[in-house]
N, CA, C and O atoms as a GROMACS GRO file, in nm:
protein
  460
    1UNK      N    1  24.908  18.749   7.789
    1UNK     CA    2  25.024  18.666   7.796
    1UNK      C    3  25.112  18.713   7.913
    1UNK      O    4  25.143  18.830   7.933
    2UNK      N    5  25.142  18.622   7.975
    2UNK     CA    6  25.284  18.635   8.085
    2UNK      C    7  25.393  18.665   8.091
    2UNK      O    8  25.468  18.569   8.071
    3UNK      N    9  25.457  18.792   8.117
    3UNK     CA   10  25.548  18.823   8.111
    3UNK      C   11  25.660  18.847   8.225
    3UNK      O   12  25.621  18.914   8.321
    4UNK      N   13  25.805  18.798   8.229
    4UNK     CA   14  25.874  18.821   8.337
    4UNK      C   15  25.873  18.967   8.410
    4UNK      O   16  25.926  19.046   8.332
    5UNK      N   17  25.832  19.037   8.535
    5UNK     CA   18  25.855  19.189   8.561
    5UNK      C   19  25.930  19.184   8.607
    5UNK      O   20  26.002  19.273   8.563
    6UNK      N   21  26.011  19.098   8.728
    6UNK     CA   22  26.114  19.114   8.781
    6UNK      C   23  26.155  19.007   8.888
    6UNK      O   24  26.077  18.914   8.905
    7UNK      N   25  26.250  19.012   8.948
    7UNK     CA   26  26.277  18.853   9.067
    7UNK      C   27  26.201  18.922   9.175
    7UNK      O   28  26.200  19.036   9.221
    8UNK      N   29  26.133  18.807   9.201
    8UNK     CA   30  26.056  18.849   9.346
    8UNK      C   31  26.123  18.874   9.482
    8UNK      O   32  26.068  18.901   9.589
    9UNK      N   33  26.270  18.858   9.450
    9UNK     CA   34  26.392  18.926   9.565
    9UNK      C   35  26.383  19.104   9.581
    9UNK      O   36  26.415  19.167   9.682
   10UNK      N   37  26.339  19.151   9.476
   10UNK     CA   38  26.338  19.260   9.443
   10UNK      C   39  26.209  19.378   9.494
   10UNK      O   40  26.205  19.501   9.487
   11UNK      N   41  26.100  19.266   9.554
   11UNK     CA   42  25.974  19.325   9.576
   11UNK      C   43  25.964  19.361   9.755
   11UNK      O   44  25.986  19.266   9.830
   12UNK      N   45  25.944  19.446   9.792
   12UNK     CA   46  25.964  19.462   9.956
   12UNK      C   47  25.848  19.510   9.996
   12UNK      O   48  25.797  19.592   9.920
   13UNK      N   49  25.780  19.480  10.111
   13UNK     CA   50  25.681  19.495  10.176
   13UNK      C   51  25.628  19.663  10.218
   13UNK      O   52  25.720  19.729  10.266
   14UNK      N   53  25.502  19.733  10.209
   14UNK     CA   54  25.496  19.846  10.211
   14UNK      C   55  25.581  19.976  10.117
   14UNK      O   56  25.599  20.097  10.130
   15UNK      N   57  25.624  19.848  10.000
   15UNK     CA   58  25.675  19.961   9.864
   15UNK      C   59  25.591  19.906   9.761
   15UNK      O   60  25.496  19.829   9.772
   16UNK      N   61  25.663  19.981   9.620
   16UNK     CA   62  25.613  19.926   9.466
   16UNK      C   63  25.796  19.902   9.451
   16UNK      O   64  25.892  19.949   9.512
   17UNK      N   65  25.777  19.775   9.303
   17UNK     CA   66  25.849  19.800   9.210
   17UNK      C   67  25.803  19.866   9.084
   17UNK      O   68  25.689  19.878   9.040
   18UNK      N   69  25.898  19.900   9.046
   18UNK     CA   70  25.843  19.955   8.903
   18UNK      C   71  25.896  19.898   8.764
   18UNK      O   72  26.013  19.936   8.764
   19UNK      N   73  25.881  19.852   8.687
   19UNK     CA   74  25.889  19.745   8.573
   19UNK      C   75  25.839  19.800   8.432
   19UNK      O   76  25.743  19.874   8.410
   20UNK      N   77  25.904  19.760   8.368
   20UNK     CA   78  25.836  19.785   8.269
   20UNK      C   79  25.831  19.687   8.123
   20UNK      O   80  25.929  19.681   8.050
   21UNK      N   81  25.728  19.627   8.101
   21UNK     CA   82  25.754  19.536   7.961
   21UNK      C   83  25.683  19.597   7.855
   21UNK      O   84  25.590  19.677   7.851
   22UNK      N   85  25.751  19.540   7.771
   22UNK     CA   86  25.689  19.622   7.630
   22UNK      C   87  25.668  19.745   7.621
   22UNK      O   88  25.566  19.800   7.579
   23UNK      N   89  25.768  19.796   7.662
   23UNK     CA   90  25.790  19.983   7.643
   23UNK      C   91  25.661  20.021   7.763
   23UNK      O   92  25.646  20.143   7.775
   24UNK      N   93  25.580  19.950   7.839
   24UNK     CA   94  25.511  20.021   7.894
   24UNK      C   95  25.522  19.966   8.079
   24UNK      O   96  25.563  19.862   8.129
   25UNK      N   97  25.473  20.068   8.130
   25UNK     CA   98  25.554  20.067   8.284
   25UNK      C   99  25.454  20.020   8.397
   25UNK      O  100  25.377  20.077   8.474
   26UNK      N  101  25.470  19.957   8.385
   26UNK     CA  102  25.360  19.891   8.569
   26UNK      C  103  25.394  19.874   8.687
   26UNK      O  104  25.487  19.794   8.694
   27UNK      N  105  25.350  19.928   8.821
   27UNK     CA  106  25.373  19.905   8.916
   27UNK      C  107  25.343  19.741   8.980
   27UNK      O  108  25.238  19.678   8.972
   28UNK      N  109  25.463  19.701   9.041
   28UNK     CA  110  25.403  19.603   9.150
   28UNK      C  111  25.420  19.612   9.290
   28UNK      O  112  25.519  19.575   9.354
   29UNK      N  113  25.332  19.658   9.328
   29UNK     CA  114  25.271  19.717   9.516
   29UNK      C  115  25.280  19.592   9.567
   29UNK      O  116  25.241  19.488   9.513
   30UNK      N  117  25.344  19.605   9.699
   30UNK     CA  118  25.305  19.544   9.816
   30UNK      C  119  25.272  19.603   9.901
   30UNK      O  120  25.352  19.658   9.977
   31UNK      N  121  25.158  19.609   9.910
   31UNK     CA  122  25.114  19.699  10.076
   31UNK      C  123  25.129  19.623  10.175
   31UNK      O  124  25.106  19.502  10.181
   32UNK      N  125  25.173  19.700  10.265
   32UNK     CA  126  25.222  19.655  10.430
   32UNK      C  127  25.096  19.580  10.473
   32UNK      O  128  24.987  19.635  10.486
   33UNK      N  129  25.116  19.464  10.493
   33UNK     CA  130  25.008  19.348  10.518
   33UNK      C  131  24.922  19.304  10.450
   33UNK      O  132  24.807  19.291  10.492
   34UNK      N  133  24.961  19.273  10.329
   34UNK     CA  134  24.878  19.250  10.180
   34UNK      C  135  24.950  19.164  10.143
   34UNK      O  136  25.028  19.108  10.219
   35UNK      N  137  24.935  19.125   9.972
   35UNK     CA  138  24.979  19.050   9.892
   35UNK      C  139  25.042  19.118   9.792
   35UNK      O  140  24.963  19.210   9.774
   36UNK      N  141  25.116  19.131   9.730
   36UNK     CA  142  25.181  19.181   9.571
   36UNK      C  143  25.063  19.221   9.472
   36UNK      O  144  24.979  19.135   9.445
   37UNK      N  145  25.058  19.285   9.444
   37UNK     CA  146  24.929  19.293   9.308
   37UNK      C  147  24.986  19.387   9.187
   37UNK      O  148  25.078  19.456   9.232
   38UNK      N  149  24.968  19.409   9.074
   38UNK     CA  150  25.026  19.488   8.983
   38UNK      C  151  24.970  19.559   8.909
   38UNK      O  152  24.921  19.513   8.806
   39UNK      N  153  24.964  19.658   8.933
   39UNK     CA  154  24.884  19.735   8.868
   39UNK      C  155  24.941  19.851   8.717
   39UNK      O  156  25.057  19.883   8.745
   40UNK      N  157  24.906  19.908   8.602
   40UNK     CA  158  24.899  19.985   8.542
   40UNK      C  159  24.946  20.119   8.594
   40UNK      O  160  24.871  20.178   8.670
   41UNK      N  161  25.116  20.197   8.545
   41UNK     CA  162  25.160  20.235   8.589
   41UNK      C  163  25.088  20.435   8.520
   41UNK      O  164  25.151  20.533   8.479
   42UNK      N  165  24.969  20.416   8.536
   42UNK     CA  166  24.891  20.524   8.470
   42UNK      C  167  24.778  20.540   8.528
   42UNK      O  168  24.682  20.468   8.497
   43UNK      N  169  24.765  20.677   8.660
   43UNK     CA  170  24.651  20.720   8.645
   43UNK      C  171  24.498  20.784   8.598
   43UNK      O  172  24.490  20.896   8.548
   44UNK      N  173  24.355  20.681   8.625
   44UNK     CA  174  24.306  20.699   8.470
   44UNK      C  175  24.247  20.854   8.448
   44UNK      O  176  24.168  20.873   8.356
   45UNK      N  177  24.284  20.960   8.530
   45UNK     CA  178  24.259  21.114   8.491
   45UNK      C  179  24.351  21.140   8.384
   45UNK      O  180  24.452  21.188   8.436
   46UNK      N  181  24.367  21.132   8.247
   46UNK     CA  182  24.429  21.171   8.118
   46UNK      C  183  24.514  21.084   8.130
   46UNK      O  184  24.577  21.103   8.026
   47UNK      N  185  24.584  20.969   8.199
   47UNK     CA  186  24.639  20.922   8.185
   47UNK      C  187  24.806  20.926   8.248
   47UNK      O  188  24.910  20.867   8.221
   48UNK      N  189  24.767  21.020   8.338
   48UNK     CA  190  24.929  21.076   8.394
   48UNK      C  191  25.005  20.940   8.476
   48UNK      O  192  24.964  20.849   8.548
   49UNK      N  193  25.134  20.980   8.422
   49UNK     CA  194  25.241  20.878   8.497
   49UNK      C  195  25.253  20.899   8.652
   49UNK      O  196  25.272  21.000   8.720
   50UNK      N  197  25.235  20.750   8.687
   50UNK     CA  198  25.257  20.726   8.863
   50UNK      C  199  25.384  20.690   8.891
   50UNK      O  200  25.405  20.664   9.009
   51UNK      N  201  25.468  20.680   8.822
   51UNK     CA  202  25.636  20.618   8.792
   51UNK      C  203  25.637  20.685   8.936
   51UNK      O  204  25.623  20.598   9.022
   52UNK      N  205  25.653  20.846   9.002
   52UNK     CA  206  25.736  20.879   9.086
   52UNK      C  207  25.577  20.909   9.177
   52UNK      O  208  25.534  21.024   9.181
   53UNK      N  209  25.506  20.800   9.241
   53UNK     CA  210  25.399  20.831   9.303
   53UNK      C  211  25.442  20.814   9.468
   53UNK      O  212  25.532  20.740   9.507
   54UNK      N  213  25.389  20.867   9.522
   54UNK     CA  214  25.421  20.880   9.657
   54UNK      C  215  25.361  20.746   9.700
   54UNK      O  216  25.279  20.706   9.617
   55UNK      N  217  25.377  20.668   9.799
   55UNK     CA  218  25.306  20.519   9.874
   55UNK      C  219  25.347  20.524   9.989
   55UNK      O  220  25.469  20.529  10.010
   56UNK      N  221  25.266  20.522  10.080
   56UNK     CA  222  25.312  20.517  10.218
   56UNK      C  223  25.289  20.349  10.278
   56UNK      O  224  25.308  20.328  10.398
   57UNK      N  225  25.250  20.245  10.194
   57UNK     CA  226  25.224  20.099  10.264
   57UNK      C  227  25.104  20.039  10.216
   57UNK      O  228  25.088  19.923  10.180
   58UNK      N  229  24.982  20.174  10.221
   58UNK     CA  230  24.889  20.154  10.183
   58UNK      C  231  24.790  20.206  10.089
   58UNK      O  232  24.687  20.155  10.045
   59UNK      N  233  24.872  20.374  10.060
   59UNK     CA  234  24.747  20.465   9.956
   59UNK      C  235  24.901  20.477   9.862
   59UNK      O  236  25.020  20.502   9.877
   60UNK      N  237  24.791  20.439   9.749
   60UNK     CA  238  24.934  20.555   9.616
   60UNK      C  239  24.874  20.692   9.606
   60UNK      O  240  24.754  20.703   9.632
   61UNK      N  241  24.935  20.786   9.574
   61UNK     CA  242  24.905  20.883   9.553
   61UNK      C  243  24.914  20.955   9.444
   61UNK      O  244  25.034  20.982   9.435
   62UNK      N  245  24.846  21.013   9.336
   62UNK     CA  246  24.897  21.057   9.197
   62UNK      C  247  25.008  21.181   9.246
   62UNK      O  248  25.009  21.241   9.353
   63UNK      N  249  25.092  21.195   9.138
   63UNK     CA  250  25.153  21.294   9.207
   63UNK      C  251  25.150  21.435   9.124
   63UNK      O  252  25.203  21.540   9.161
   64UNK      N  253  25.071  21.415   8.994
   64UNK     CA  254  24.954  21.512   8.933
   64UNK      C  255  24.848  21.570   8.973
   64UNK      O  256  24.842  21.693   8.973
   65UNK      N  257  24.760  21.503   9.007
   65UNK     CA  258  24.630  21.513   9.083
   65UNK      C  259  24.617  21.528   9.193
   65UNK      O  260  24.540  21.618   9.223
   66UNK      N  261  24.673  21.462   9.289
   66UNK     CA  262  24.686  21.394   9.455
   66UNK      C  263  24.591  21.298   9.454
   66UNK      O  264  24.584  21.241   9.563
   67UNK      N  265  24.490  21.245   9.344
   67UNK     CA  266  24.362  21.166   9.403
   67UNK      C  267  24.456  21.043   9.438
   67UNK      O  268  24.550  20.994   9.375
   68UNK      N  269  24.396  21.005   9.570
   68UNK     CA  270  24.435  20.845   9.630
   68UNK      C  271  24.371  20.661   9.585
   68UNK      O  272  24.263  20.606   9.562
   69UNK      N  273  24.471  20.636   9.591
   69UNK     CA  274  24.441  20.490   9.527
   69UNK      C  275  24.489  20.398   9.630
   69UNK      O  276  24.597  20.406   9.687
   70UNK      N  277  24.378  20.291   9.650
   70UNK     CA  278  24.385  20.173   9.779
   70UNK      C  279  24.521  20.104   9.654
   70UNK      O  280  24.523  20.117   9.532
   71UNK      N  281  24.606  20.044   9.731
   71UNK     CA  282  24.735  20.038   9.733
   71UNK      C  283  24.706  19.835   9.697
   71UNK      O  284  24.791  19.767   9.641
   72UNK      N  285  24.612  19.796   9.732
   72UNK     CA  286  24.578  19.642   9.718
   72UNK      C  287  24.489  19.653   9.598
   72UNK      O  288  24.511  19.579   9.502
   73UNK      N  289  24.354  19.770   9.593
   73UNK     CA  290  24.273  19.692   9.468
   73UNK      C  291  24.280  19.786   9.387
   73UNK      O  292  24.249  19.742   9.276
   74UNK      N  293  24.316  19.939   9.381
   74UNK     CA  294  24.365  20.010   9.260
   74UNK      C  295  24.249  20.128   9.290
   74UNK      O  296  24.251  20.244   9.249
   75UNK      N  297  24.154  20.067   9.369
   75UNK     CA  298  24.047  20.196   9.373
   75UNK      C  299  24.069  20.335   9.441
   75UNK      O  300  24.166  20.357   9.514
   76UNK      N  301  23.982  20.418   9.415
   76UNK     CA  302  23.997  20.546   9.395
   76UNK      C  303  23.943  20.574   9.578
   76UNK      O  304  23.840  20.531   9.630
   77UNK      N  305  24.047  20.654   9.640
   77UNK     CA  306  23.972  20.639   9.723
   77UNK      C  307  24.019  20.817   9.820
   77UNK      O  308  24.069  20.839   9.930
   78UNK      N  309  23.973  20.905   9.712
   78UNK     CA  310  24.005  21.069   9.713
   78UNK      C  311  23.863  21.124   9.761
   78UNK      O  312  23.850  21.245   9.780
   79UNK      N  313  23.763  21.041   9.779
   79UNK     CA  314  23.642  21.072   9.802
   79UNK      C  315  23.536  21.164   9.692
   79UNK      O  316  23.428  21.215   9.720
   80UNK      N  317  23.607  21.164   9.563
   80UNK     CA  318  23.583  21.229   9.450
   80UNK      C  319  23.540  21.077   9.385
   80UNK      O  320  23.568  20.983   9.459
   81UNK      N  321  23.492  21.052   9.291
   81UNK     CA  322  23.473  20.975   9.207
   81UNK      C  323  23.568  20.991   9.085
   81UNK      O  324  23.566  21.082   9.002
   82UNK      N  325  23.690  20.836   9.095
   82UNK     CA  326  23.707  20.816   8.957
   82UNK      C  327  23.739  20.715   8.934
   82UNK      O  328  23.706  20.638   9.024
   83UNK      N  329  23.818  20.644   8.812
   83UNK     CA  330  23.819  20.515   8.827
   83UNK      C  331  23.929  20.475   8.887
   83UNK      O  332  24.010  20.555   8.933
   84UNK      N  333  23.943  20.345   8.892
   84UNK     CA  334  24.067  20.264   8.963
   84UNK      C  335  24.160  20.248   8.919
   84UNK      O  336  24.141  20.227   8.799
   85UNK      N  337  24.292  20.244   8.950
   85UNK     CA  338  24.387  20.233   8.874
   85UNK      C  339  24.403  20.047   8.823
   85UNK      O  340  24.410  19.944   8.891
   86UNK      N  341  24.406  20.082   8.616
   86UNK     CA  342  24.374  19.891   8.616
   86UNK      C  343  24.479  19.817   8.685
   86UNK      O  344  24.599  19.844   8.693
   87UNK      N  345  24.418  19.723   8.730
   87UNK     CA  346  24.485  19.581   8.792
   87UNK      C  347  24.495  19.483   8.684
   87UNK      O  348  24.402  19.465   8.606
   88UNK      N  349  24.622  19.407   8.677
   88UNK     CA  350  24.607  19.327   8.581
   88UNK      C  351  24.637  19.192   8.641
   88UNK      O  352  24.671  19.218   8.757
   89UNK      N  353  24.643  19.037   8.622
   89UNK     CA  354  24.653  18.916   8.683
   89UNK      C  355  24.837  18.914   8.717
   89UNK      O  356  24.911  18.968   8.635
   90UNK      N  357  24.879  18.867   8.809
   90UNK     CA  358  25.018  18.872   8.873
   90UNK      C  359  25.043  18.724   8.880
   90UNK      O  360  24.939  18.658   8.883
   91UNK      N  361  25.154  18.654   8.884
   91UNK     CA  362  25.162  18.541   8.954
   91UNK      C  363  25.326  18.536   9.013
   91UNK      O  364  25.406  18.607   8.951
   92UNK      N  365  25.344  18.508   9.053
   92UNK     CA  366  25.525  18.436   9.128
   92UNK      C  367  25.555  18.325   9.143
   92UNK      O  368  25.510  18.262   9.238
   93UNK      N  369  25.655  18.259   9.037
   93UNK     CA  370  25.689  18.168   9.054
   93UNK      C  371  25.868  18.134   9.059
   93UNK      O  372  25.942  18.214   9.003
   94UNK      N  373  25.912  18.042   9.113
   94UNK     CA  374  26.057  17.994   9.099
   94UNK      C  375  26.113  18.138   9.159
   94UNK      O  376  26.236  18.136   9.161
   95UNK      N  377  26.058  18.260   9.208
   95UNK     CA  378  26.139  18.344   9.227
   95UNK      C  379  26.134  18.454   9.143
   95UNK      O  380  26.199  18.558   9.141
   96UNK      N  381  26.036  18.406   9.067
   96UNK     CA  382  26.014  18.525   8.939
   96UNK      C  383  25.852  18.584   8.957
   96UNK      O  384  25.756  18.522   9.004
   97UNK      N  385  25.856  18.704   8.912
   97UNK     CA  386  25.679  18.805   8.921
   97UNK      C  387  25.651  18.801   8.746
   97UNK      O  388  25.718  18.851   8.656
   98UNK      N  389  25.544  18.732   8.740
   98UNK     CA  390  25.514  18.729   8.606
   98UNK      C  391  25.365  18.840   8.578
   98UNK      O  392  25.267  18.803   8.644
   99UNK      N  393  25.342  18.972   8.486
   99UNK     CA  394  25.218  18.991   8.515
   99UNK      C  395  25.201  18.952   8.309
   99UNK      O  396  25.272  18.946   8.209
  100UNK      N  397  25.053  18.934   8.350
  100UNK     CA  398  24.981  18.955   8.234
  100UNK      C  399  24.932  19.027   8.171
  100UNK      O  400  24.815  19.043   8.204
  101UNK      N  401  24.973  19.107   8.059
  101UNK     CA  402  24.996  19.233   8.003
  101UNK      C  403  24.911  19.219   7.826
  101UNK      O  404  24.948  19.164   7.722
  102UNK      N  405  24.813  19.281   7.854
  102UNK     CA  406  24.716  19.289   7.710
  102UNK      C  407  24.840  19.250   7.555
  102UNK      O  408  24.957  19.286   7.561
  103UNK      N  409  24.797  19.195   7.466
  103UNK     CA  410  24.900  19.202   7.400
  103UNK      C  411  24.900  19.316   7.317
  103UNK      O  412  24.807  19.397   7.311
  104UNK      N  413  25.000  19.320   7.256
  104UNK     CA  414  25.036  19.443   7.148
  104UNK      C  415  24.945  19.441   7.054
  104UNK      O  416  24.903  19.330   7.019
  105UNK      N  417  24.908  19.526   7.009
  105UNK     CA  418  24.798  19.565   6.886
  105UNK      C  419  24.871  19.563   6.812
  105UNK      O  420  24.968  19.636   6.831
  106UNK      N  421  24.864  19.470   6.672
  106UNK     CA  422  24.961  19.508   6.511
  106UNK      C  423  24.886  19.661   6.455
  106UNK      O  424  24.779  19.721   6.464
  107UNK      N  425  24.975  19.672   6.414
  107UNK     CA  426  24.931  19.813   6.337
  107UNK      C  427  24.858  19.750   6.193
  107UNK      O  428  24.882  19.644   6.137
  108UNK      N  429  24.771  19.848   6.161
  108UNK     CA  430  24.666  19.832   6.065
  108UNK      C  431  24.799  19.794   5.889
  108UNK      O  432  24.780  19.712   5.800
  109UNK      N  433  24.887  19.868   5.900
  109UNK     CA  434  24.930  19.832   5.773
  109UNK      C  435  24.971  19.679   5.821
  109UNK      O  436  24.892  19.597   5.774
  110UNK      N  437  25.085  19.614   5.910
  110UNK     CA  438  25.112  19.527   5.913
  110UNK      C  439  24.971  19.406   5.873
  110UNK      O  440  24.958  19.329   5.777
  111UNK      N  441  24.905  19.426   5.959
  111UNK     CA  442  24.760  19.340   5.941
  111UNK      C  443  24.729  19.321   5.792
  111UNK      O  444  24.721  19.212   5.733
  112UNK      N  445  24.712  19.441   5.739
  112UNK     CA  446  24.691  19.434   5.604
  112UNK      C  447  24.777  19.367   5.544
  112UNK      O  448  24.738  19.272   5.476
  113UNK      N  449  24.910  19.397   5.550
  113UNK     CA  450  25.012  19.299   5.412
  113UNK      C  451  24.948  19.161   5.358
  113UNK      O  452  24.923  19.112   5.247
  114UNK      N  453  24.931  19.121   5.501
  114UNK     CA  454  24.918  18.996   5.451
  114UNK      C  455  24.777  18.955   5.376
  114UNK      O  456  24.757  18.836   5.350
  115UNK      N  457  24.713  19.022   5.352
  115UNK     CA  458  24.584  18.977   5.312
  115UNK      C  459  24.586  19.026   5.095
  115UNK      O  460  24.488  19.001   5.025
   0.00000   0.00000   0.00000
């Protein structure tokens, strides 16, 4: 489902914003001569936060690890093998960055009541 991240006034070329819906935090990158894309604000080595990741336009950088991430498709690009940081679907409209964000899992008791 689609969710508002932020006004697309807010997004500047060769940075990230950083957003967060549903208690959880995603970057949206623009790399210097790219498009906007949004990615999962969690590198997938244990999961460490990229909130304060270094970006120069085009590589993010963990700032745990140092492994490098292409700044457009999320991949790993430290010359180590790992995975990509997830990408999830983005769109902009009226002025607004909408990304699409897995939905919330009910918790097992809620699920249950009702049955």
């Amino acid at each position: 489902m689609f969710h508002k991240a932020c006004d697309a006034s807010a997004l500047v070329e060769g940075a990230y914003e950083l957003v967060t819906i549903e208690r959880k935090r995603y970057l949206v990158i623009w790399p210097t001569g790219g498009v906007p894309g949004a990615f999962r604000a969690l590198c997938p080595d244990q999961e460490a936060s990229l909130v304060d990741a270094p970006f120069d336009g085009k590589t993010l950088v963990c700032p745990h690890h140092r492994w490098t991430f292409d700044g457009t498709t999320g991949e790993c690009t430290s010359g180590q093998k790992c995975d990509p940081i997830k990408k999830l679907p983005m769109k902009i409209e009226a002025g607004e960055v909408f990304i699409d964000v897995p939905e919330k899992k009910k918790r097992v008791a809620e699920a249950g009541a009702g049955a």
